[in-house]
mmCIF entry with sequence, helices, sheets and N, C-alpha, C, O atoms, coordinates in Angstrom:
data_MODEL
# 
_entry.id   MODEL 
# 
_entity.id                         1 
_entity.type                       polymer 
_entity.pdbx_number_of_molecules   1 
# 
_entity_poly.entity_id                      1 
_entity_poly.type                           'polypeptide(L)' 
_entity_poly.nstd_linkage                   no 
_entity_poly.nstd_monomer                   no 
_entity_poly.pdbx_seq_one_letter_code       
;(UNK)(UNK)(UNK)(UNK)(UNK)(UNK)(UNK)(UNK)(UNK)(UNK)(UNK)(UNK)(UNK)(UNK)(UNK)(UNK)
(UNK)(UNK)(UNK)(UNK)(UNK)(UNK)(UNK)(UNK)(UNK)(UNK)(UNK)(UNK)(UNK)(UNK)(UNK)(UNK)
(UNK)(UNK)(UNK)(UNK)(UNK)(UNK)(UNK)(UNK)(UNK)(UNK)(UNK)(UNK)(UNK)
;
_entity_poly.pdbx_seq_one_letter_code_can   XXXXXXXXXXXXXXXXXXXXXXXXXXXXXXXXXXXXXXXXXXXXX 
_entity_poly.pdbx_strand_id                 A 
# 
loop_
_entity_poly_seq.entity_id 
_entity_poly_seq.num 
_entity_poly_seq.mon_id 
_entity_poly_seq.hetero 
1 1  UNK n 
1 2  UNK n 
1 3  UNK n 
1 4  UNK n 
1 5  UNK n 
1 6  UNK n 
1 7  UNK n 
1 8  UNK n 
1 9  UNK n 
1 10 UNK n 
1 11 UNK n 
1 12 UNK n 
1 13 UNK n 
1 14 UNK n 
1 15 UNK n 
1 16 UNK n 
1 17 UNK n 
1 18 UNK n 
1 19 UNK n 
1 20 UNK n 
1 21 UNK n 
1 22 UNK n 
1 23 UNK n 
1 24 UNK n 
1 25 UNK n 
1 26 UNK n 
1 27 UNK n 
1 28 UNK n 
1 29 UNK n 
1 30 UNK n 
1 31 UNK n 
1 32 UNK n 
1 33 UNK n 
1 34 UNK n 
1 35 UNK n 
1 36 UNK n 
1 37 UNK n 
1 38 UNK n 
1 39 UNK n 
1 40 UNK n 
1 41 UNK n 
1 42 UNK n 
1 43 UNK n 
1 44 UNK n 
1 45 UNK n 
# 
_struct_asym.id          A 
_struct_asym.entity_id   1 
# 
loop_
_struct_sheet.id 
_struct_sheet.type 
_struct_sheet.number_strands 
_struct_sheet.details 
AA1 ? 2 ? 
AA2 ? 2 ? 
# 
loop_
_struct_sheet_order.sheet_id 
_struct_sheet_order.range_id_1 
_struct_sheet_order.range_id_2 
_struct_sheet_order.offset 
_struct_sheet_order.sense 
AA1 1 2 ? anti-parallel 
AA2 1 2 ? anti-parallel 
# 
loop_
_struct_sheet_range.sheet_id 
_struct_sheet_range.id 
_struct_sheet_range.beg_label_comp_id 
_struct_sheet_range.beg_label_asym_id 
_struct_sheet_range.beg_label_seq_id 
_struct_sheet_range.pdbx_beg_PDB_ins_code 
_struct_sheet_range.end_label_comp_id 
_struct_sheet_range.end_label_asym_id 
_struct_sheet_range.end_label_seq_id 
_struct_sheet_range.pdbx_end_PDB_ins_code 
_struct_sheet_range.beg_auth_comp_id 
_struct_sheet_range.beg_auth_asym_id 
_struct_sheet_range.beg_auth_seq_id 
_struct_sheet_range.end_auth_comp_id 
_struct_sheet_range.end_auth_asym_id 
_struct_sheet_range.end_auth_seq_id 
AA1 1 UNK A 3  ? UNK A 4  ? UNK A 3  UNK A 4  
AA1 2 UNK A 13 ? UNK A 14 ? UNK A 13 UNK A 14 
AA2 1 UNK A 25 ? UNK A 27 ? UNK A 25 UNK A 27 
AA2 2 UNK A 35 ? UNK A 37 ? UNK A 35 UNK A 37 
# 
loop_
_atom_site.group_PDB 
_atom_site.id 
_atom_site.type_symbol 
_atom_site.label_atom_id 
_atom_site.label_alt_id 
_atom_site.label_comp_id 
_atom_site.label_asym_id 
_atom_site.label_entity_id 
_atom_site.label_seq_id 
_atom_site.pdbx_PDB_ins_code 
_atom_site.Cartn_x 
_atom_site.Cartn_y 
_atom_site.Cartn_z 
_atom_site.occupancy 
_atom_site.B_iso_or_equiv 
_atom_site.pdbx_formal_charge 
_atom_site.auth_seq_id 
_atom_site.auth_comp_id 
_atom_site.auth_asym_id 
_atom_site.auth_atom_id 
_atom_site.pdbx_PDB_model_num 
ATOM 1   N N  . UNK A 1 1  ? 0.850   -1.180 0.000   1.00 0.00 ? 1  UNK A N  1 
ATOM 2   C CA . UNK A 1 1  ? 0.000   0.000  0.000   1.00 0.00 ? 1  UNK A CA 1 
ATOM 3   C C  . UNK A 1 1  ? 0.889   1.233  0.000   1.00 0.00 ? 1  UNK A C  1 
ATOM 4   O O  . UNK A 1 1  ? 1.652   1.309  0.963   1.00 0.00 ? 1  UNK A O  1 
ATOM 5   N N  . UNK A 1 2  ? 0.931   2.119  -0.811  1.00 0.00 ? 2  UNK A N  1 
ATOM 6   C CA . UNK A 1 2  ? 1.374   3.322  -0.985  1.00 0.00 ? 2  UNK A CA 1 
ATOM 7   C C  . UNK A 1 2  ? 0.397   4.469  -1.219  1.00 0.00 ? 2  UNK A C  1 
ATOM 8   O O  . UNK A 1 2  ? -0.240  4.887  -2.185  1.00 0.00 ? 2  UNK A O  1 
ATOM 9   N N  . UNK A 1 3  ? 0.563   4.855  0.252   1.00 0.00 ? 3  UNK A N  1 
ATOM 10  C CA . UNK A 1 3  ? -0.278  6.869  0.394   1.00 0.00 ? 3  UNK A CA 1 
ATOM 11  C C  . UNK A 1 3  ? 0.506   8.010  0.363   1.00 0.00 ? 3  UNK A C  1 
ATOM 12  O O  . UNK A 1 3  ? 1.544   8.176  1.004   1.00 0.00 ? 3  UNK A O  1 
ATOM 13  N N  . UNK A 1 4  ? 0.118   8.589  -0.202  1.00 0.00 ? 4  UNK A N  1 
ATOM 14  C CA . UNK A 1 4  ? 0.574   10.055 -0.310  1.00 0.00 ? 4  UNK A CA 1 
ATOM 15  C C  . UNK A 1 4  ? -0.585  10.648 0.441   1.00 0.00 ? 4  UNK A C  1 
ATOM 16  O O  . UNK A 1 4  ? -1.783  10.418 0.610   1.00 0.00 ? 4  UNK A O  1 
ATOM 17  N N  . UNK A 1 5  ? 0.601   11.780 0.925   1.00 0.00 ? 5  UNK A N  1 
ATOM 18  C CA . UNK A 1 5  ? -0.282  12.622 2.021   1.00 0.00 ? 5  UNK A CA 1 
ATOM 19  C C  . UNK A 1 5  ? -0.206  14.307 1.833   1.00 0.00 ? 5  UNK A C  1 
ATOM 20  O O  . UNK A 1 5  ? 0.703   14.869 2.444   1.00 0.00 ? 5  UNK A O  1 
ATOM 21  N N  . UNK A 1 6  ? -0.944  14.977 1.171   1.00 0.00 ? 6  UNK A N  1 
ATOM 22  C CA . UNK A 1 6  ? -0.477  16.080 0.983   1.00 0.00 ? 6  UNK A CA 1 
ATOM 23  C C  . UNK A 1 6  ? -1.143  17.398 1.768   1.00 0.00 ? 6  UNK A C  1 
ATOM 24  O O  . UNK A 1 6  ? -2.097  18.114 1.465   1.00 0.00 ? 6  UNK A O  1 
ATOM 25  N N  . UNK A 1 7  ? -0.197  17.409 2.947   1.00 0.00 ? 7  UNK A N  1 
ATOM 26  C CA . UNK A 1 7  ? -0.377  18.530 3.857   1.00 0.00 ? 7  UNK A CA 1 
ATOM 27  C C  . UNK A 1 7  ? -1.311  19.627 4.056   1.00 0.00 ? 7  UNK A C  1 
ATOM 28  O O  . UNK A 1 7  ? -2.234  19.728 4.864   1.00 0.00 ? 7  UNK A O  1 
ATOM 29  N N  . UNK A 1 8  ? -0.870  20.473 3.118   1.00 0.00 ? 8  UNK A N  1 
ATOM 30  C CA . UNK A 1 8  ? -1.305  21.733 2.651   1.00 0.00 ? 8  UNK A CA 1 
ATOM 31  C C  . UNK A 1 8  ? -3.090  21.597 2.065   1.00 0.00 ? 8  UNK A C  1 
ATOM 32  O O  . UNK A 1 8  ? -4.013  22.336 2.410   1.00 0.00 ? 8  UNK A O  1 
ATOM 33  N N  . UNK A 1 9  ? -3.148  20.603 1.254   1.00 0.00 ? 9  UNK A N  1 
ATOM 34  C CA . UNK A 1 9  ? -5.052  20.436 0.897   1.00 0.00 ? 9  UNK A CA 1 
ATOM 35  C C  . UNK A 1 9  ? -5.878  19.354 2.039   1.00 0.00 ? 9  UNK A C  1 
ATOM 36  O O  . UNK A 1 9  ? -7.103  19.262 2.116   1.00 0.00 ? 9  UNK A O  1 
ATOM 37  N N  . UNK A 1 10 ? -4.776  18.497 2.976   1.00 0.00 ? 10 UNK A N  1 
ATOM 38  C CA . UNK A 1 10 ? -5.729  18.038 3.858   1.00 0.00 ? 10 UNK A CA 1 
ATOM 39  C C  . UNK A 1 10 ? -6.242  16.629 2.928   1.00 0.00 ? 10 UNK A C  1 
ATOM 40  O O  . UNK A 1 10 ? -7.336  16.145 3.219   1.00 0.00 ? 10 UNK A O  1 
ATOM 41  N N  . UNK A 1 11 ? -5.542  16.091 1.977   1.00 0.00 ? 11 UNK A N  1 
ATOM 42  C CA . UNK A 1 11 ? -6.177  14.852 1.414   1.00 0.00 ? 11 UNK A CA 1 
ATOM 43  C C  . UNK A 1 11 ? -4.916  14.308 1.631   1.00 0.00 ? 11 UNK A C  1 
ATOM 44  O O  . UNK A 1 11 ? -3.820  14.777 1.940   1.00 0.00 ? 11 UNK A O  1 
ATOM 45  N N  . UNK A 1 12 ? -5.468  12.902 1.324   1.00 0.00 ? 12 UNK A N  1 
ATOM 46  C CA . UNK A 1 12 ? -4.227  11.390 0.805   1.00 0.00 ? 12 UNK A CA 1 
ATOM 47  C C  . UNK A 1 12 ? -5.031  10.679 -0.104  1.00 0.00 ? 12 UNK A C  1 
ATOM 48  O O  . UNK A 1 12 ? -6.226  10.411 0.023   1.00 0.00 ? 12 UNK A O  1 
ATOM 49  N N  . UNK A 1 13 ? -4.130  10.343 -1.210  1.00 0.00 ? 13 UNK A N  1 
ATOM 50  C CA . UNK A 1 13 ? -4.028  9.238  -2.219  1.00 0.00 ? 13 UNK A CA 1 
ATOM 51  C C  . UNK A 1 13 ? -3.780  7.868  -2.142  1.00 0.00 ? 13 UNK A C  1 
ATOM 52  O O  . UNK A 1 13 ? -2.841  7.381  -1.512  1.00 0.00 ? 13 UNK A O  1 
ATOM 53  N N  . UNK A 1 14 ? -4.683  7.185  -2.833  1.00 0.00 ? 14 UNK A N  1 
ATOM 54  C CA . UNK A 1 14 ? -3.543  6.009  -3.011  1.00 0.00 ? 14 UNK A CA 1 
ATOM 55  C C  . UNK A 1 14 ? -3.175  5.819  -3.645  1.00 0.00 ? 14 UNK A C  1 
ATOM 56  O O  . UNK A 1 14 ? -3.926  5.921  -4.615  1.00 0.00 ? 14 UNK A O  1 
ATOM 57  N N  . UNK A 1 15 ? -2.077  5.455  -3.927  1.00 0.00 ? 15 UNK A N  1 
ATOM 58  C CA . UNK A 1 15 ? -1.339  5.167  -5.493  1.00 0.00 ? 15 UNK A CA 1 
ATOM 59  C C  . UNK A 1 15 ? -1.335  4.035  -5.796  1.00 0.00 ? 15 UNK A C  1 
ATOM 60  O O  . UNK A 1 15 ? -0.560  3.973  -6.750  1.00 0.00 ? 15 UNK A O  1 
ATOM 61  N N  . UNK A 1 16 ? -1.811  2.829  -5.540  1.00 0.00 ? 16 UNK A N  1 
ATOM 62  C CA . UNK A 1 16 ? -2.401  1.370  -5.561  1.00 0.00 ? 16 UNK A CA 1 
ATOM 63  C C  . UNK A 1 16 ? -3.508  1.701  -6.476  1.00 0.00 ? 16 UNK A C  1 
ATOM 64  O O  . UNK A 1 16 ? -3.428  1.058  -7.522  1.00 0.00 ? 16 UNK A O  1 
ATOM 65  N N  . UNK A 1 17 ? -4.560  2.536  -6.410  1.00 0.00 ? 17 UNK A N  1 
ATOM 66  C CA . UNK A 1 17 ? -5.730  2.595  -7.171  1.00 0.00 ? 17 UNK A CA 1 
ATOM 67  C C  . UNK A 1 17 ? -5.057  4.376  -7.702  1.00 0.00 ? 17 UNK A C  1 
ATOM 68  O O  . UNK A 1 17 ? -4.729  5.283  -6.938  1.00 0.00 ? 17 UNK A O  1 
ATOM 69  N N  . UNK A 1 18 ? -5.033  4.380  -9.231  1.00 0.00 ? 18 UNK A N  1 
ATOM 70  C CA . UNK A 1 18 ? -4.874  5.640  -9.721  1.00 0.00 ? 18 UNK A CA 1 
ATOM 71  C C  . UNK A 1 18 ? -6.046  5.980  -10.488 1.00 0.00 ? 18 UNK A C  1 
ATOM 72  O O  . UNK A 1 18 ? -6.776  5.045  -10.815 1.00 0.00 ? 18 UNK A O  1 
ATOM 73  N N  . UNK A 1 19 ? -6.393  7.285  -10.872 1.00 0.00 ? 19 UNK A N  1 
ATOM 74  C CA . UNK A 1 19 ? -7.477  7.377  -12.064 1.00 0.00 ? 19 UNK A CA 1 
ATOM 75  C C  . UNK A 1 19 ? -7.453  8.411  -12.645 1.00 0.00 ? 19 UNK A C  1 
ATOM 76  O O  . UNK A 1 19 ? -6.868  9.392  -12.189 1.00 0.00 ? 19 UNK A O  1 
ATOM 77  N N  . UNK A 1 20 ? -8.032  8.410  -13.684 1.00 0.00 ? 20 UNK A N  1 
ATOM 78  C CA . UNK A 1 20 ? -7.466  8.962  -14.533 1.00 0.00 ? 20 UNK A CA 1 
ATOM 79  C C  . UNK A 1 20 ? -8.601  10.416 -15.213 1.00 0.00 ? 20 UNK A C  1 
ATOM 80  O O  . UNK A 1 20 ? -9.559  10.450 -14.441 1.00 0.00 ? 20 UNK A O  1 
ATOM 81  N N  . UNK A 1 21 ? -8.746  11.320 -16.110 1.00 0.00 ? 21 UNK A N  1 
ATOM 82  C CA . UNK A 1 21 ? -9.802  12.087 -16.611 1.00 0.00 ? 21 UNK A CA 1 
ATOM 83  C C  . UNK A 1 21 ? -10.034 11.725 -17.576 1.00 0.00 ? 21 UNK A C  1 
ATOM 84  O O  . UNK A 1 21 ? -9.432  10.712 -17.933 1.00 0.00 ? 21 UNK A O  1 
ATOM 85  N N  . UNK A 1 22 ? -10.912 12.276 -18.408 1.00 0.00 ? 22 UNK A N  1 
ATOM 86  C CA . UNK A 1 22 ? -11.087 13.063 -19.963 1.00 0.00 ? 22 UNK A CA 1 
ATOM 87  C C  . UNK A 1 22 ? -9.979  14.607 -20.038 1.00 0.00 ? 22 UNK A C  1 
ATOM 88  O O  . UNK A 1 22 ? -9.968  15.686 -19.445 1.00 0.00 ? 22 UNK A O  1 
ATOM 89  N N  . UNK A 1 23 ? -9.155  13.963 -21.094 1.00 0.00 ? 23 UNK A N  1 
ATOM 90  C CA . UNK A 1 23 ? -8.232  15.046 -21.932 1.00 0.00 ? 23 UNK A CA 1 
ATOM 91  C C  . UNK A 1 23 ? -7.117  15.221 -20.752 1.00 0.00 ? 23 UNK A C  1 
ATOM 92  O O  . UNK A 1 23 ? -6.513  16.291 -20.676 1.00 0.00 ? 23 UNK A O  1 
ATOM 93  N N  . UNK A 1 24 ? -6.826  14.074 -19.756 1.00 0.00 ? 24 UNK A N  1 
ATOM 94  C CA . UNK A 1 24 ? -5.732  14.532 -18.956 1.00 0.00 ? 24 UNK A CA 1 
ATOM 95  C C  . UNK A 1 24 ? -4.834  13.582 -19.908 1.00 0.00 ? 24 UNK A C  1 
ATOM 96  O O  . UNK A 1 24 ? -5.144  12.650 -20.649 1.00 0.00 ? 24 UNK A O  1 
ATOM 97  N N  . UNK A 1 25 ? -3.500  14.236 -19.569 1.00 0.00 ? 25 UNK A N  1 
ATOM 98  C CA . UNK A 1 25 ? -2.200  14.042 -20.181 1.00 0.00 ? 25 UNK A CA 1 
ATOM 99  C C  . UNK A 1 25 ? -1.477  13.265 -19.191 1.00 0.00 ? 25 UNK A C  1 
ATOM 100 O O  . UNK A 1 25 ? -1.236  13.674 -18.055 1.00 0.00 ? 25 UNK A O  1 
ATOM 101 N N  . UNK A 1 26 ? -1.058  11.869 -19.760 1.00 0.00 ? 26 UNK A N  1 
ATOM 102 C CA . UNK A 1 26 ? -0.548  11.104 -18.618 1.00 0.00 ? 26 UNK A CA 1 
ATOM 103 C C  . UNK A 1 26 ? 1.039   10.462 -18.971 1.00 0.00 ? 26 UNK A C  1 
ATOM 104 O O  . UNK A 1 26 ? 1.215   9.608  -19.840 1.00 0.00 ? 26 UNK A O  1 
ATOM 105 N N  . UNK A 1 27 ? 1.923   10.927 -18.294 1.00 0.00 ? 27 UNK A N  1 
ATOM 106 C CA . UNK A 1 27 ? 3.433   10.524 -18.426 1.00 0.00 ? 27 UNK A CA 1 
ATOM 107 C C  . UNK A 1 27 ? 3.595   9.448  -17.838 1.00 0.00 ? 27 UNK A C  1 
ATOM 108 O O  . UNK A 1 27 ? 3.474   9.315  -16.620 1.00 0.00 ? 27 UNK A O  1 
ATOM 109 N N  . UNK A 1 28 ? 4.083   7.958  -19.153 1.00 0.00 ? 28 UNK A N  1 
ATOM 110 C CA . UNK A 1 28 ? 4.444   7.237  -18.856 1.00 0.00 ? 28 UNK A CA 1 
ATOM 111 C C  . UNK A 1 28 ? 5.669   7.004  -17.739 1.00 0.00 ? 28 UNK A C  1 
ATOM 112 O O  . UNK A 1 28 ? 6.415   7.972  -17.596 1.00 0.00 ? 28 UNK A O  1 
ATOM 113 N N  . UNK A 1 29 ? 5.946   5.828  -16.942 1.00 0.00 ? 29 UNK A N  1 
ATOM 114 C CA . UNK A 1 29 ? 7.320   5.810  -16.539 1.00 0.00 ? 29 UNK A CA 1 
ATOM 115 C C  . UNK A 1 29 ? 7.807   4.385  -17.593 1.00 0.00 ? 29 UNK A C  1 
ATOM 116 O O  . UNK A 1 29 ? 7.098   3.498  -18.070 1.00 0.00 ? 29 UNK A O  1 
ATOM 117 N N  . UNK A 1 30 ? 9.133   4.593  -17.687 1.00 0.00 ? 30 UNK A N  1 
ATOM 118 C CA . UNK A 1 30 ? 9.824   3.387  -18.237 1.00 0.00 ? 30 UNK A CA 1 
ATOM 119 C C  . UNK A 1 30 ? 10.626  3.629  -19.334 1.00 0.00 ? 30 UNK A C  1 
ATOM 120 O O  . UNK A 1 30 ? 11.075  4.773  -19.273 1.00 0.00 ? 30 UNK A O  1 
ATOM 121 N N  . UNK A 1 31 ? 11.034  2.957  -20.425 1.00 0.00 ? 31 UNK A N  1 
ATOM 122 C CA . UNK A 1 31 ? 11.534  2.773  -22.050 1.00 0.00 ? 31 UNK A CA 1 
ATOM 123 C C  . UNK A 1 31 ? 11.634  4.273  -22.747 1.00 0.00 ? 31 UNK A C  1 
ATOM 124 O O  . UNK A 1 31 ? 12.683  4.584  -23.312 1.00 0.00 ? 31 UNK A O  1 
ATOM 125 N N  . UNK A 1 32 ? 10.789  4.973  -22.707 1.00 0.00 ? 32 UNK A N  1 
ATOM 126 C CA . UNK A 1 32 ? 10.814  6.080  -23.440 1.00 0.00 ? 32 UNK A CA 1 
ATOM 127 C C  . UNK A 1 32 ? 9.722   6.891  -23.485 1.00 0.00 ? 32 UNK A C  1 
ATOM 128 O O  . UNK A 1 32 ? 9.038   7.278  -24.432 1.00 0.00 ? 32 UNK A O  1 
ATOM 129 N N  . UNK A 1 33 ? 9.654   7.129  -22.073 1.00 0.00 ? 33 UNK A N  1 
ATOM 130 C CA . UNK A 1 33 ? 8.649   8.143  -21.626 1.00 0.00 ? 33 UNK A CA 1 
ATOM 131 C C  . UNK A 1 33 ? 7.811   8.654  -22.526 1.00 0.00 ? 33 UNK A C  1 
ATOM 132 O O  . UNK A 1 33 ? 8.069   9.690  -23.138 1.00 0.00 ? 33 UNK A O  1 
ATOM 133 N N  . UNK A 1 34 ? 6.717   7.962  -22.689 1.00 0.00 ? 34 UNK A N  1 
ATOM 134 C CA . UNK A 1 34 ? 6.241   8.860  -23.750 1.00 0.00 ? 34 UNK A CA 1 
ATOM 135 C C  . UNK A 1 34 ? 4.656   9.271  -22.857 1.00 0.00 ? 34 UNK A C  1 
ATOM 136 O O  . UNK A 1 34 ? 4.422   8.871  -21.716 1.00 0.00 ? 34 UNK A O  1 
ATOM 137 N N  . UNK A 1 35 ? 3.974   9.893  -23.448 1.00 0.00 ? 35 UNK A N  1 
ATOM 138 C CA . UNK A 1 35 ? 3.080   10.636 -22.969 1.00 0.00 ? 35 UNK A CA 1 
ATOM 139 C C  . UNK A 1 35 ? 1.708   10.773 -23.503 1.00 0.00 ? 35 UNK A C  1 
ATOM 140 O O  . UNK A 1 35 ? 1.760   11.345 -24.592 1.00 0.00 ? 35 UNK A O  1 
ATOM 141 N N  . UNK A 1 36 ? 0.626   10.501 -23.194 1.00 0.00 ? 36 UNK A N  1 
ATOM 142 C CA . UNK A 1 36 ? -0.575  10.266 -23.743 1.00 0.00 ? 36 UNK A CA 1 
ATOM 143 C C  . UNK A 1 36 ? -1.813  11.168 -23.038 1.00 0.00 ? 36 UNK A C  1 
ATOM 144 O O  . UNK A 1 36 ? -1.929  11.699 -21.934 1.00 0.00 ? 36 UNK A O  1 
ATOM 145 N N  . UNK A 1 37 ? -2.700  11.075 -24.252 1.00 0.00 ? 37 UNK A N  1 
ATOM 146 C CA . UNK A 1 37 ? -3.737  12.141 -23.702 1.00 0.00 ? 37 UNK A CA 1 
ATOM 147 C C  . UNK A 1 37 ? -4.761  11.320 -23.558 1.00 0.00 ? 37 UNK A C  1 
ATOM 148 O O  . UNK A 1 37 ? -4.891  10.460 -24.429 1.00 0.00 ? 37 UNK A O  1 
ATOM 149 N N  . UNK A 1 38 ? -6.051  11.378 -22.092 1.00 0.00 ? 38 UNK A N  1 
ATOM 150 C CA . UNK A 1 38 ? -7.162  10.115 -22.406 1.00 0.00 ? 38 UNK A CA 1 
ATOM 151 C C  . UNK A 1 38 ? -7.931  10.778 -23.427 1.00 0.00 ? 38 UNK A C  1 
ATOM 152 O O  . UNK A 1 38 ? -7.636  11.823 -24.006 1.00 0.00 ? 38 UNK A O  1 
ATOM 153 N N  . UNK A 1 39 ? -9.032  9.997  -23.595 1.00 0.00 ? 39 UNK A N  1 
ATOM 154 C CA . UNK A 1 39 ? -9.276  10.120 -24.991 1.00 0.00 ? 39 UNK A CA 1 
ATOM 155 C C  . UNK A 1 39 ? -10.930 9.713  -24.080 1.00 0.00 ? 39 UNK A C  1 
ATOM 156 O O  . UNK A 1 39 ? -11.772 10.557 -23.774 1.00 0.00 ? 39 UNK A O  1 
ATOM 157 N N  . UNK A 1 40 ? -10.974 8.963  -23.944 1.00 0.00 ? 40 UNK A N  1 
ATOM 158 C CA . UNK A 1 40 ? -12.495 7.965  -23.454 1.00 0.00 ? 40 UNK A CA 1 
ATOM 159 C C  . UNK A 1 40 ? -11.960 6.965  -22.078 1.00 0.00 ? 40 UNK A C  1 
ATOM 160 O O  . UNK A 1 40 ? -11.080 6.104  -22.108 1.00 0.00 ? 40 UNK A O  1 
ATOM 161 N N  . UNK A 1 41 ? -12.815 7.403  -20.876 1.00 0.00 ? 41 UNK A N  1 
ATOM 162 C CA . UNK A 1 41 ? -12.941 6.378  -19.690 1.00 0.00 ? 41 UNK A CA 1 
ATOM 163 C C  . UNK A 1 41 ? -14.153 5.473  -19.866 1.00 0.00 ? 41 UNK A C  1 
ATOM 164 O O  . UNK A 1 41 ? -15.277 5.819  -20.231 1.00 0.00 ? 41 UNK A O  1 
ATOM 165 N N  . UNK A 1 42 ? -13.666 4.073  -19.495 1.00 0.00 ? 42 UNK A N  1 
ATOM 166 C CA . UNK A 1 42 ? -14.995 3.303  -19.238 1.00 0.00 ? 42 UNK A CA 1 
ATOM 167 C C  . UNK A 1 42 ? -14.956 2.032  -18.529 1.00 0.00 ? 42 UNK A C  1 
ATOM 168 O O  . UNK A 1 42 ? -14.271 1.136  -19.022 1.00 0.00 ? 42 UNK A O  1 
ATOM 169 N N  . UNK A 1 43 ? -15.503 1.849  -17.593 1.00 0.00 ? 43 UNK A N  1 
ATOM 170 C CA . UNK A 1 43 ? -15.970 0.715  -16.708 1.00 0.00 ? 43 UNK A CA 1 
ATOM 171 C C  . UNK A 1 43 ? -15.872 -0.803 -17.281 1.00 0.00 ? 43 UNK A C  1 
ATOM 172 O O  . UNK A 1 43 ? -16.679 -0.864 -18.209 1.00 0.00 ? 43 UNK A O  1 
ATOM 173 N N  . UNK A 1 44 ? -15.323 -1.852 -17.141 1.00 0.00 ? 44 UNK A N  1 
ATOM 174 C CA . UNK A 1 44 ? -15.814 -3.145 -17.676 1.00 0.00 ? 44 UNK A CA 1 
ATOM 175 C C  . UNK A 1 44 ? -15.281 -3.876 -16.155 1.00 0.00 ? 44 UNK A C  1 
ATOM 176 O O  . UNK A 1 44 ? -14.323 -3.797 -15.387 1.00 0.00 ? 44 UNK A O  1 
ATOM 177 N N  . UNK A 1 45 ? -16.903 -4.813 -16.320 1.00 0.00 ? 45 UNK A N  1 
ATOM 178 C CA . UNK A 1 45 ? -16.469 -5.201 -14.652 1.00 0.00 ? 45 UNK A CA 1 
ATOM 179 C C  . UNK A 1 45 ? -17.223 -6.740 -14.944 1.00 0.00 ? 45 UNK A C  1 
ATOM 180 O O  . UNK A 1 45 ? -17.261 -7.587 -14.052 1.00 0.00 ? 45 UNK A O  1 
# 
């Protein structure tokens, strides 16, 4: 389990469960950082 705790706004994260928007820009880590914009979120359960 990994939380982030950020002081100043009074929240924590988990970084175990991330999520994501519409039109957020998300920086890979790894090979060659590359960087992507979402496009469409959707549920399959």
């Amino acid at each position: 389990m990994n939380k982030v705790h950020l002081l100043g706004a009074n929240r924590s994260y988990d970084r175990d469960e991330q999520t994501v928007s519409v039109n957020q820009v998300v920086m890979l880590e790894g090979y060659s950082y590359d960087s992507y914009v979402v496009y469409e979120v959707s549920c399959i359960q």
